[in-house]
C-alpha positions as CSV (number, residue, x, y, z in Angstrom):
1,X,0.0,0.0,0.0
2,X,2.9,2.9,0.8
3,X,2.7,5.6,3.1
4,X,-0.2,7.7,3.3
5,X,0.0,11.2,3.3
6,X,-2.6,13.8,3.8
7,X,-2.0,16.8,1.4
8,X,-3.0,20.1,2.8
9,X,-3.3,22.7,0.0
10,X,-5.4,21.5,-3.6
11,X,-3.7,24.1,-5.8
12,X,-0.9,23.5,-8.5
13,X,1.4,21.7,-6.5
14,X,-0.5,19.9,-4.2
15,X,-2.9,18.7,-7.3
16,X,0.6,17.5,-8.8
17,X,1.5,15.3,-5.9
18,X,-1.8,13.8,-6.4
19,X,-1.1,13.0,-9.5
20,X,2.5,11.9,-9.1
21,X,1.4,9.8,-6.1
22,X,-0.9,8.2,-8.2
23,X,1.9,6.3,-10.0
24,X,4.3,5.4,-7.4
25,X,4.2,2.2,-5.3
26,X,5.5,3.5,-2.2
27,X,3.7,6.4,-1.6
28,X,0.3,7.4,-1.6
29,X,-2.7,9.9,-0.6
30,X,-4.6,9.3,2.7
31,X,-6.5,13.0,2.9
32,X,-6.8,15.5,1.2
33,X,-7.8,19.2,2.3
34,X,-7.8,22.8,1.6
35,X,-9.8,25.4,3.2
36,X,-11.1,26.6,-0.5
37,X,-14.4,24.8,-1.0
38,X,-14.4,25.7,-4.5
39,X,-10.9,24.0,-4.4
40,X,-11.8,20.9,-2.4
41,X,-15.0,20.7,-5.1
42,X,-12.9,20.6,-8.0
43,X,-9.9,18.7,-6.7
44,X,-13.3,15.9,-5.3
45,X,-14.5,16.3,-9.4
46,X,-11.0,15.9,-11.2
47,X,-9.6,13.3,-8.7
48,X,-12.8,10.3,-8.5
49,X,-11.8,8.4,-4.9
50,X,-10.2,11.2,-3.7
51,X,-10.2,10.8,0.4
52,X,-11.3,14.2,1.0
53,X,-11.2,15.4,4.8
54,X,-14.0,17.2,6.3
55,X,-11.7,19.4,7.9
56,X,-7.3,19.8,8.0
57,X,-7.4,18.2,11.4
58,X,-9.2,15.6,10.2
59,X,-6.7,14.8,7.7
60,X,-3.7,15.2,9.4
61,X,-5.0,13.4,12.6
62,X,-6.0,10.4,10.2
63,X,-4.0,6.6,11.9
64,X,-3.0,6.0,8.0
65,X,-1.2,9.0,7.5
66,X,2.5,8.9,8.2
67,X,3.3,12.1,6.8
68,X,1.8,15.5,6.0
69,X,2.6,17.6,2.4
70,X,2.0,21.4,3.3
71,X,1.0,22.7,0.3
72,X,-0.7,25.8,0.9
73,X,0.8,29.4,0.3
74,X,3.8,30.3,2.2
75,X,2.6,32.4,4.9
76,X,0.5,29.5,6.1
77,X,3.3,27.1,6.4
78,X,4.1,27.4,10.0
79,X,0.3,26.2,10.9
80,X,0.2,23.3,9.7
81,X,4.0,22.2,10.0
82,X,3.0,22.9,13.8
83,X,-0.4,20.7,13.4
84,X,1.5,18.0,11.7
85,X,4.1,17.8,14.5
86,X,1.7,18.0,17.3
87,X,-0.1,14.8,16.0
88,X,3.2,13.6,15.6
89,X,3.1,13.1,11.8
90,X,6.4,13.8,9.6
91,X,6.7,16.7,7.4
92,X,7.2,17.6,3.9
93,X,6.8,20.8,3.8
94,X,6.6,22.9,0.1
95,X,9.3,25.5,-0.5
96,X,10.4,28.2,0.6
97,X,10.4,27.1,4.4
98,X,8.6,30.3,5.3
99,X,8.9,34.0,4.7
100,X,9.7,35.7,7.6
101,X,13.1,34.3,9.2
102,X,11.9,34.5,12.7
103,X,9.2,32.1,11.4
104,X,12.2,29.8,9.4
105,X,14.1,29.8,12.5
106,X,11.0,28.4,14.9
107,X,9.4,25.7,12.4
108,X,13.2,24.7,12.4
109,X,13.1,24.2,16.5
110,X,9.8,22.2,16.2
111,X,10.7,20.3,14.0
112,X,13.9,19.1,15.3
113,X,12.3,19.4,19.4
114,X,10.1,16.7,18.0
115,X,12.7,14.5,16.2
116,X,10.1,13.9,13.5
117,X,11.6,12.7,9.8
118,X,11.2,16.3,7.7
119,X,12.2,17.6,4.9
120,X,11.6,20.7,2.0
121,X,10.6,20.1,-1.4
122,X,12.9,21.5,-4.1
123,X,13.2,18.5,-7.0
124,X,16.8,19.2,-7.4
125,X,17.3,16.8,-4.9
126,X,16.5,14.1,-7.0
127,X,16.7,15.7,-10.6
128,X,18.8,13.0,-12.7
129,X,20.3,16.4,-14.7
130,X,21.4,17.3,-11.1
131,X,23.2,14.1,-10.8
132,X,24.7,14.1,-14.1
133,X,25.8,17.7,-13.5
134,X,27.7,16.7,-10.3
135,X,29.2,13.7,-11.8
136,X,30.6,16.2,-14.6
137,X,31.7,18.8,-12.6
138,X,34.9,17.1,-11.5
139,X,38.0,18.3,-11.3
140,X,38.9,18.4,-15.0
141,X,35.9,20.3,-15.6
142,X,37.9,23.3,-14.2
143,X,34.9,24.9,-12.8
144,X,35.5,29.1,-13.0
145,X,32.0,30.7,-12.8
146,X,28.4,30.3,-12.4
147,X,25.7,32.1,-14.3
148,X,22.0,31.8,-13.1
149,X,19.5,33.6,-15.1
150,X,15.4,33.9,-15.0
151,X,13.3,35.8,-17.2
152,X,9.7,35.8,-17.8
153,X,7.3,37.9,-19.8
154,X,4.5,37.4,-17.5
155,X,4.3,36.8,-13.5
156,X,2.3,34.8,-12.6
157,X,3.1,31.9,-15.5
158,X,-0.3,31.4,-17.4
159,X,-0.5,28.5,-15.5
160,X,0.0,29.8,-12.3
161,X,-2.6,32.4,-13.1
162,X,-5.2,31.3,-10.2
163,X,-2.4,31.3,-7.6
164,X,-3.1,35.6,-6.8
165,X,-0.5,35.0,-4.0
166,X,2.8,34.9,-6.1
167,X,1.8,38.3,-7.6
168,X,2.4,39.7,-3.3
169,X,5.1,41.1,-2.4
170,X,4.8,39.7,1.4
171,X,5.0,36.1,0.3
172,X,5.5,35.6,-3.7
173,X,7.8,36.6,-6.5
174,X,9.8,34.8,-8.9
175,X,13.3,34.9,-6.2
176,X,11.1,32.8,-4.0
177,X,9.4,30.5,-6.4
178,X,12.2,29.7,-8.9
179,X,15.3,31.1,-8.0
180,X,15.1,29.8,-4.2
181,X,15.9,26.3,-6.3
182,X,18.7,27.2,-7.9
183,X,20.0,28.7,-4.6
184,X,19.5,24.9,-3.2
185,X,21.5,23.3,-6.3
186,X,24.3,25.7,-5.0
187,X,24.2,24.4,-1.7
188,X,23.7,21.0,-3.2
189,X,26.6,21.1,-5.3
190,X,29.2,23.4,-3.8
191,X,28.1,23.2,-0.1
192,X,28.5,26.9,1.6
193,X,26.5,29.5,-0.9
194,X,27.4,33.5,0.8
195,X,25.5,36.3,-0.7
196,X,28.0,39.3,-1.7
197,X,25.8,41.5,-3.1
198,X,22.0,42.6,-4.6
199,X,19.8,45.0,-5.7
200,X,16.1,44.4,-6.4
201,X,13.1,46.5,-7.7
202,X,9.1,46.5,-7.5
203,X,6.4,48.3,-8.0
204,X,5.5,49.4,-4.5
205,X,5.7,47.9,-1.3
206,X,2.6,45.2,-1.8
207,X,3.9,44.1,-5.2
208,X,6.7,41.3,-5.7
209,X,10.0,42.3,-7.4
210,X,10.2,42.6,-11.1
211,X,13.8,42.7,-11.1
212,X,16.5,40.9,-8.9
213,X,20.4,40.7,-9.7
214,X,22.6,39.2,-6.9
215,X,26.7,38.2,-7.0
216,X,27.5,35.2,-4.5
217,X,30.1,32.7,-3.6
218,X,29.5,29.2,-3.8
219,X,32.4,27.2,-2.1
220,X,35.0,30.1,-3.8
221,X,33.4,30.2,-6.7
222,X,31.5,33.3,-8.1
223,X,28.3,33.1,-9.0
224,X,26.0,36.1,-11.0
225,X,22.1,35.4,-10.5
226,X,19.6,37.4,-12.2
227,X,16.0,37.5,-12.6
228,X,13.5,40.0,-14.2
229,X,9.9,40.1,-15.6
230,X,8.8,42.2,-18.9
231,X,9.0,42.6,-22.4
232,X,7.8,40.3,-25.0
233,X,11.5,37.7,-25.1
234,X,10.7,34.4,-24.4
235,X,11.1,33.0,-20.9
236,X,14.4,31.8,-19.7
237,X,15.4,29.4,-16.8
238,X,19.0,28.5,-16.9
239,X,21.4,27.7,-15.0
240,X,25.2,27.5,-17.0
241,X,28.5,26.4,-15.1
242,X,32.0,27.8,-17.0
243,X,34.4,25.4,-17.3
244,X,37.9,25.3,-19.0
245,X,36.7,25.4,-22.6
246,X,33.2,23.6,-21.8
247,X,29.7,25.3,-20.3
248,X,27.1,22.4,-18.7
249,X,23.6,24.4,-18.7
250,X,20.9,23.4,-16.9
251,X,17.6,24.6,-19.0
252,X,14.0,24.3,-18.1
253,X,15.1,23.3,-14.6
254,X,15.1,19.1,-16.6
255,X,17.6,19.8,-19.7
256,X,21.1,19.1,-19.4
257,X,23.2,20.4,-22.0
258,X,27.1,20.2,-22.9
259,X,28.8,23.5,-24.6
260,X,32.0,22.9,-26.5
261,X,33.5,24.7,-29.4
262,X,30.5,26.6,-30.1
263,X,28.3,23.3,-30.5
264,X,25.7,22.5,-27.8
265,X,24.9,18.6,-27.4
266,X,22.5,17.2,-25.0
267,X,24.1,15.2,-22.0
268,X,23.3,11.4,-22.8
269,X,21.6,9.0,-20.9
270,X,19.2,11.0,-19.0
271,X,15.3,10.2,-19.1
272,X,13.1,11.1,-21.8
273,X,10.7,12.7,-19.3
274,X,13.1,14.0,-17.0
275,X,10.3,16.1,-15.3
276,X,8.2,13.3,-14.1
277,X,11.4,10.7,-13.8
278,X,12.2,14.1,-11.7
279,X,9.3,14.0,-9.5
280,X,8.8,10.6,-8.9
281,X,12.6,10.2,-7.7
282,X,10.9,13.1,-4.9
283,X,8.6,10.3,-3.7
284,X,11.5,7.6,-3.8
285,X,13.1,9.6,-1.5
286,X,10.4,10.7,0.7
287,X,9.8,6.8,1.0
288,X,13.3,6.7,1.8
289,X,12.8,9.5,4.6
290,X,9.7,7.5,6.2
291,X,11.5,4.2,6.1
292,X,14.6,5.3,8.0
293,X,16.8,4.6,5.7
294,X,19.4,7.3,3.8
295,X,17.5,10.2,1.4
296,X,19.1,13.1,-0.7
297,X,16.0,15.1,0.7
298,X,16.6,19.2,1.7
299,X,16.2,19.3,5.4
300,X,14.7,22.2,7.6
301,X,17.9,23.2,8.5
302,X,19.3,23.6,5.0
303,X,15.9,24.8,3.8
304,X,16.3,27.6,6.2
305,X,19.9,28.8,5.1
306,X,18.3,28.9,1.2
307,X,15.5,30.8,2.6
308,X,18.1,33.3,4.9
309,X,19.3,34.1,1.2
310,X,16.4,34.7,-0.7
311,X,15.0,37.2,1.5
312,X,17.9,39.3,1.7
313,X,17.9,39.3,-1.8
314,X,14.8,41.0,-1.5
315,X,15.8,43.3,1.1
316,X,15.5,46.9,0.9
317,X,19.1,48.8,-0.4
């Protein structure tokens, strides 16, 4: 059967776990709640079987739920991360951690007071293009800089056009949706990430940033991020890592491609659908997390040193 979860949040994400969960053996959806009922009505209509709870106590409190996905928007993480622990349930909690640092820093301490198995969701844990791209980044790779870049015409995405909360500046933006993951693989690949510098813009106080560029070191390397929103170019996500003679790029968060004499190849050997192989090696390791047994999960802990970034990123200058 596989551990049940209850997933607490029906939007984008938490409908995606659904899904995924649907097609891996290990892990599986108990409950199911959101405190839309227009949300619970539709996820109840597009999900036949689904065990919906009558209430988010209800569903976490469930005896066949080992762990709780917290799903909702950011400023609500901290409630149910705290319900989750209190009925002693482990946590998988949706990035980022939380927005306010004082709120990072105690989900962190219950968390770990409680010793219950937790962990953040950012797929670059168990991306295969992320393992490739460690594999190649060896010594002989000559690693010399990093380049991060983000650019969209439109924020919200089209399809995140129902989620109103990424357009606030109090708990959305694209620096905490997308480039909080690249922050992670920085951490994940090059261990200690320091922010040097950054600038941001946006068009007053309630509105998130439409323009973001930061310089960092990641384990004495130098890394340039950047981020904006306008215009009419298409949208970029890219991640490229200068070598001696040879750039890997990470595209589309999935793509892993090789640079080299002006030709760019894709990496071999890597799953056709690297975005599901992607999230469905997420629920390998979650099972992995509930069973005891070794995980390449982000932990609170970490997840609080990527968020510790982020939001001085956004800072005020």
């Amino acid at each position: 059967m596989g551990h049940g979860i209850a997933v607490i949040g029906l939007g984008v994400v938490g409908r995606r776990m659904i899904e995924q969960a649907a097609q891996h053996a290990g892990i599986r959806v108990a409950a199911a709640w959101d405190n839309s009922a227009a949300q619970r009505a539709a996820a109840a209509r597009d999900y036949p079987g689904l065990p919906m709870a009558e209430d988010a106590r209800a569903a976490i409190e469930r005896l066949d739920v080992a762990a709780v996905y917290v799903a909702v928007p950011p400023l609500a993480h901290r409630e149910y991360v705290e319900a989750a622990v209190a009925a002693g349930k482990a946590v998988f909690c949706e990035k980022p951690l939380a927005v306010s640092l004082d709120e990072g820093r105690a989900m962190l301490d219950t968390v770990a007071g409680a010793g219950v198995p937790q962990a953040v969701n950012f797929p670059f844990a168990s991306a295969p293009g992320v393992a490739r791209l460690a594999e190649r980044l060896d010594a002989a790779f000559g690693l010399r800089s990093i380049e991060v870049r983000v650019r969209f015409h439109r924020w919200p995405r089209d399809w995140q056009a129902t989620a109103t909360w990424l357009e606030r500046g109090d708990q959305g933006g694209f620096t905490r949706e997308v480039l909080s993951h690249f922050v992670y693989l920085l951490m994940r690949l090059r261990g200690t990430v320091e922010l040097r510098r950054a600038i941001s813009a946006r068009d007053g106080d309630d509105a998130a940033e439409h323009f973001v560029a930061a310089m960092l070191d990641a384990g004495g390397i130098p890394v340039a991020m950047s981020g904006s929103v306008g215009g009419a170019a298409p949208d970029v996500i890219e991640a490229a890592f200068h070598g001696a003679g040879r750039t890997l790029r990470l595209v589309d968060f999935y793509r892993l491609l090789e640079d080299s004499d002006g030709q760019s190849t894709p990496v071999p050997d890597l799953p056709v659908d690297a975005r599901t192989a992607t999230y469905q090696g997420q629920l390998d390791q979650l099972a992995a997390l509930l069973d005891g047994r070794p995980h390449t999960l982000c932990d609170f802990a970490t997840a609080l040193q990527v968020q510790t970034i982020v939001e001085r990123k956004l800072a005020p200058r």
